[in-house]
N, C-alpha and C positions, 0 to 999 in steps of 0.2 A: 692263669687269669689273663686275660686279653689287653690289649693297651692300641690306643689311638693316638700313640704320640706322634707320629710322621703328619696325622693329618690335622691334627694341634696345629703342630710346625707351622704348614700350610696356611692356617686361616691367619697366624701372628704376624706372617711374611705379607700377604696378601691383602690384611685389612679389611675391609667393611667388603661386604658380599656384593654381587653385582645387582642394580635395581631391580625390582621385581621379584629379588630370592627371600625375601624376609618374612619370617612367621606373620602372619595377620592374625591381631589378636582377637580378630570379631569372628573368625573362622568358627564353623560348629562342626569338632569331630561326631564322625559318623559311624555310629553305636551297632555292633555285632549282636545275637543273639546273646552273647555271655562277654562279659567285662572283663574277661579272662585272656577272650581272643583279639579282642579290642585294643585293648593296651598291651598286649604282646608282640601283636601281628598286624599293626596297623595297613599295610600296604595288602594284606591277603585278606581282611576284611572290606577293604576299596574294591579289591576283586571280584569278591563276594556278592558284595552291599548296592557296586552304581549298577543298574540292570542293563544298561546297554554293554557294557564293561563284561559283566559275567555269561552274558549270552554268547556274545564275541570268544570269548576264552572256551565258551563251553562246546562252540560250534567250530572251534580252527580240530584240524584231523590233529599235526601233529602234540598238541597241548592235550586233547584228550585221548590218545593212547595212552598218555602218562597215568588220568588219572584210573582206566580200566587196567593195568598194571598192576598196579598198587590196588586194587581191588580183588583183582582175580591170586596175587598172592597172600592176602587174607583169606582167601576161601581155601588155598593149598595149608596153610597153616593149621586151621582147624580140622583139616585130616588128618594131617601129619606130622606136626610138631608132639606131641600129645606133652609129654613132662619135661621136654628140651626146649626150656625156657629161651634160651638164644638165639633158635630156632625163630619164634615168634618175631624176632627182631632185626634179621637182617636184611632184610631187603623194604620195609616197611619206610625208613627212613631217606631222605634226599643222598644219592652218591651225589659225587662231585662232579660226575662227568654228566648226571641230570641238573644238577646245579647250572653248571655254565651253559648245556643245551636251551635250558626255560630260559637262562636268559639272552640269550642270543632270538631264541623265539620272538619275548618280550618287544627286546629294542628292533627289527623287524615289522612286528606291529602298530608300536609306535610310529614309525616313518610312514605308515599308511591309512591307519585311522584314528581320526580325529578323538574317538572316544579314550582310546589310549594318552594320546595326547592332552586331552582335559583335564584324566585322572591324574594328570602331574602339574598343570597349572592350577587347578583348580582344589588341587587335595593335598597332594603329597609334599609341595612348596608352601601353601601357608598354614599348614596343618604342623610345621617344625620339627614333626617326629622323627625327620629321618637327616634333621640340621646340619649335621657333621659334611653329609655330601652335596650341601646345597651350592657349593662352588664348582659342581661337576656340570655337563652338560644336561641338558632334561631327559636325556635318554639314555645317558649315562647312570644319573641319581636315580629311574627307575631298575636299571640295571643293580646295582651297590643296595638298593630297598631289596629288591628281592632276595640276593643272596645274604643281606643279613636276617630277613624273616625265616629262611630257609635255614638258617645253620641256627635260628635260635628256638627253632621248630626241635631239630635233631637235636639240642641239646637239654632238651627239657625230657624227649626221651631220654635217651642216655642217662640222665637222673635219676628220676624218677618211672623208668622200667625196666632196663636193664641195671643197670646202676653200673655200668663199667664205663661211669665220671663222675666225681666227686660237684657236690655244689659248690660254692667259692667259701661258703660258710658252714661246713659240715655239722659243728655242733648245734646248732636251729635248722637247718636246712636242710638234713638227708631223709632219704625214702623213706618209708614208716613202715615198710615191710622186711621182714628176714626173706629175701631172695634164695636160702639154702632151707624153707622151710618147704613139707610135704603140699603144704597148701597154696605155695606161692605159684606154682604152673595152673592150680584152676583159677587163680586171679588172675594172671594172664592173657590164659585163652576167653575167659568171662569179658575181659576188655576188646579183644577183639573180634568178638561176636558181635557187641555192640557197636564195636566203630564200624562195620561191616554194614549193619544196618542201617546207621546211621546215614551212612554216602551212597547206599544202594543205587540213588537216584540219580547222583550227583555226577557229571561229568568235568567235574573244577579239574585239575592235574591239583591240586595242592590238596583236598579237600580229604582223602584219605591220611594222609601223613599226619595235618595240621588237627583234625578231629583224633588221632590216637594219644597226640602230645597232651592236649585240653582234659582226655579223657582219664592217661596218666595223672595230670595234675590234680583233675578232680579223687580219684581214687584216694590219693596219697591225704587225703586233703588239706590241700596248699593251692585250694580259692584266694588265697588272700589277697590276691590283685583287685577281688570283687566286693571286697568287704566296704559299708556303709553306702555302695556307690547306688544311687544319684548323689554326690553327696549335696551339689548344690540345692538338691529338693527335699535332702532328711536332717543330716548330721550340721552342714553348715548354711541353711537355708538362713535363719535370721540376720547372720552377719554378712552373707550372700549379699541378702535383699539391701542392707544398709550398706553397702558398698559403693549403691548407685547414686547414696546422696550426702557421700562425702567430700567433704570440700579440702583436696591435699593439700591446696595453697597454708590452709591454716595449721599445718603440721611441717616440723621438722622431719620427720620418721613415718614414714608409710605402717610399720609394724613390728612387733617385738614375737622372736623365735625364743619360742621352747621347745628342743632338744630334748627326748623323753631318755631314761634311762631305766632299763628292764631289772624289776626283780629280781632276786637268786630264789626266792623261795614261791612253788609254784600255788599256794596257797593267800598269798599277798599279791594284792592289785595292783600297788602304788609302791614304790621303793623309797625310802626315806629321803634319797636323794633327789626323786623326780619331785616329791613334795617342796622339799627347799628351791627346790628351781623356778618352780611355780609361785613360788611366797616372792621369792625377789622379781621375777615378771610380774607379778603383781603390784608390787610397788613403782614398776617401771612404770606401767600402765597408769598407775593412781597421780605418778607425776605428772601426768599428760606429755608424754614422751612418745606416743603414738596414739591411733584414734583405734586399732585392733592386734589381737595375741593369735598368734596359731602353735598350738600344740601339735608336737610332731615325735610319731611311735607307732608301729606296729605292733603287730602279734607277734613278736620275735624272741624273747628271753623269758625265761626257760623254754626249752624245746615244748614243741606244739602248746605252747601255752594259751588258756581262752582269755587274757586280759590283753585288752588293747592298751598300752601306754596312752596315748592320744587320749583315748576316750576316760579312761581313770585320771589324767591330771586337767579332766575341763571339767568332771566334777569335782575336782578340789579346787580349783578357780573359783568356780559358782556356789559350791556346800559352805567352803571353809575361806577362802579369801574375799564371795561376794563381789568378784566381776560379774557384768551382767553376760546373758548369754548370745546375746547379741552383737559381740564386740570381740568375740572368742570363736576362731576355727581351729579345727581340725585336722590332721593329715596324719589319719589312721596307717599307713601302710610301709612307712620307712624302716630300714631293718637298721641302718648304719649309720652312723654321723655324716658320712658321705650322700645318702639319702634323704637324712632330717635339712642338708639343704637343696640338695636339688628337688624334692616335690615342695617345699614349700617356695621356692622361684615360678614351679611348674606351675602351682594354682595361684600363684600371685598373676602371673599371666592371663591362665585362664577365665580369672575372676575381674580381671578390668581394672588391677592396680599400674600407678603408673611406676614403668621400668626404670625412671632414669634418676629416682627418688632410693634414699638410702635406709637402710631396715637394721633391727638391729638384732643380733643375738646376745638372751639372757638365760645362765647359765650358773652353774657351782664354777670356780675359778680355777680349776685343772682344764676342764673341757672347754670354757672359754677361751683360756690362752692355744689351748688347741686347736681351735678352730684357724686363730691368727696366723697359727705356727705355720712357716714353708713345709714341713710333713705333711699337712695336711692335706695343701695345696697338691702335692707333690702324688697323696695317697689317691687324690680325685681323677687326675689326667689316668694314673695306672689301670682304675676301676671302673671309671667311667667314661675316659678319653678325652675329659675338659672339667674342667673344674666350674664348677655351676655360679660362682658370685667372686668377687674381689674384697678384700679386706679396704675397710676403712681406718677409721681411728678409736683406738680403744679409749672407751669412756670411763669405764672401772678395772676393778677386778674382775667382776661378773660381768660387763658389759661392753660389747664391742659393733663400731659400723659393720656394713656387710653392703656390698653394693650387687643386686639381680643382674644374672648372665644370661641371655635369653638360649644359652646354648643348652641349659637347662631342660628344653623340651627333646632333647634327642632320644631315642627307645634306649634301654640296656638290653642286651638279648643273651647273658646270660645271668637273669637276675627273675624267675617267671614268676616269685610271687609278689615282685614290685618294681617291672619293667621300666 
């Protein structure tokens, strides 16, 4: 498992980021074909997505040898890989010495077209997704964006096709195929037929690799990066919309987290405990202790399970405690207590709550103090490379401050079904 602690270190030493570096909250990230590749691969769908940007990439010689490479050995594969699964996979993925080539390319380009250069004033700095490096030089943090989309490219393969890497959470998290079965070479080859066709066209250097990861993930299926999304136009659209006509001044508490906890039995939606969680958020609520609740839980417990946490404890909000639905979001896709806060920082962002306002988490009284606890804190930088909020003052047993980290919006790049 990876760790960001040296560049922790860094921002502690250093303090507030130099002008100009700082997420803008009004920023509108710029949506991929699939929500998959979006919030996985932020900087390779910038690549993709600004047309002058991808034309540029499409038309320099050396960037597209890279991607007829990687093309021409998908067409050697399906001659001659036949049932040597391995086969399919060596050369498909970023080495290292293509790694540091694109990007030496990259920074290169930067120094001479302004288009390059926009995609980092304009995208990659207030877009926050790549935060961690925002103390770098701008052609540096293109530099450090590309090699982390790259290696979180390779390692989604590596998961999820080869499988010679484990996921950080194996028991929810691994391939859904027997890799020693008779059938598993014609899934394979089947996938690479299709990423073949897929890029036929495409002269991206990325666009072969990055379409076989996506393709992987879909396979396996572990969309779950994509699940409810718009959500501001489906799942959380009414408390969305009342967002814009809140008045924080009249609130101590911007918002009360609920922390979902997964079933054991895969036949059950709601776990008795995520009920209780929600009964006392509820009450928090009913204090006027916040003006909105966000439920936070993926699809994560029991393996490949079809119940979203999130979405079974906002109908027991609404069914059985009778919060209205308007005051109650969402944040379908967290697997880890690690994640129940950093996306709920993430969409507090996105959604136009103010940062500097303190939230609270409500909770059963194990996972409360847990959250307080220096482990936790401790478990965040390990996993994540920062810990997404700061402890405030505990209120109860169940409830405690929580103060938004805006470092929150950084990618994970080895986490593909909830980046």
């Amino acid at each position: 498992m990876k760790t960001y602690a040296s560049v922790l270190l860094f921002f502690m030493i250093c303090g507030n980021l130099l002008a100009g570096q700082l997420p803008d909250p009004k920023y509108s990230l710029v949506k991929a074909e699939s929500y998959v590749q979006s919030k996985n691969y932020y900087l390779l769908t910038l690549l993709e997505r600004l047309p002058d940007v991808s034309k540029l990439l499409s038309n320099d010689p050396e960037l597209s040898k890279i991607a007829a490479a990687k093309r021409d050995f998908l067409t050697l594969t399906l001659k001659n890989c036949g049932n040597k699964v391995s086969c399919y996979f060596e050369s498909i993925k970023f080495t290292n010495s293509e790694i540091q080539s694109i990007g030496d390319r990259l920074v290169a380009l930067y120094a001479s077209n302004p288009e390059i250069k926009g995609l980092v004033q304009k995208h990659l700095i207030p877009s926050g997704c790549y935060y961690l490096f925002s103390n770098s030089e701008p052609r540096e943090m293109l530099r450090k964006a590309w090699e982390q989309d790259a290696k979180a490219v390779n390692f989604a393969i590596d998961v999820y096709g080869a499988q010679n890497r484990k996921p950080n959470y194996p028991s929810i998290d691994s391939i859904s195929f027997d890799i020693h079965s008779k059938d598993y070479p014609i899934v394979v080859y089947d996938c690479s037929n299709t990423v073949l066709e897929d890029v036929k066209n495409s002269r991206l250097f990325f666009m072969p690799t990055m379409d076989y990861a996506i393709r992987e993930i879909e396979i396996n299926d572990r969309n779950r990066a994509a699940d409810y999304e718009p959500m501001e136009k489906k799942c959380n659209k009414l408390a969305f919309d009342k967002v814009k006509t809140t008045h924080w001044a009249d609130w101590k508490y911007s918002l009360i987290l609920v922390p979902g906890e997964g079933p054991e039995l895969r036949e059950e939606p709601l776990s008795p405990i995520g009920m209780m969680r929600c009964r006392v958020a509820a009450y928090c609520w009913k204090g006027k202790m916040a003006p909105f609740i966000m439920v936070s839980g993926g699809k994560a417990h029991p393996y490949k399970t079809k119940f979203c946490e999130a979405e079974e404890m906002k109908k027991y909000l609404i069914e059985t405690m009778h919060v209205p639905e308007n005051v109650i979001f969402m944040e379908p896709h967290a697997r880890h207590t690690t994640t129940n806060m950093r996306n709920c920082v993430r969409l507090m962002f996105r959604y136009g709550f103010p940062m500097d306002k303190p939230c609270i988490t409500s909770t059963d009284k194990d996972q409360s103090y847990y959250i307080t606890d220096k482990e936790m804190q401790d478990r965040c930088v390990e996993e994540l490379g920062y810990s997404p909020y700061k402890n405030g003052k505990r209120l109860s047993e169940t409830a405690a401050e929580f103060y938004p980290q805006i470092s929150a919006l950084q990618i994970d790049l080895d986490e593909p079904m909830d980046p």
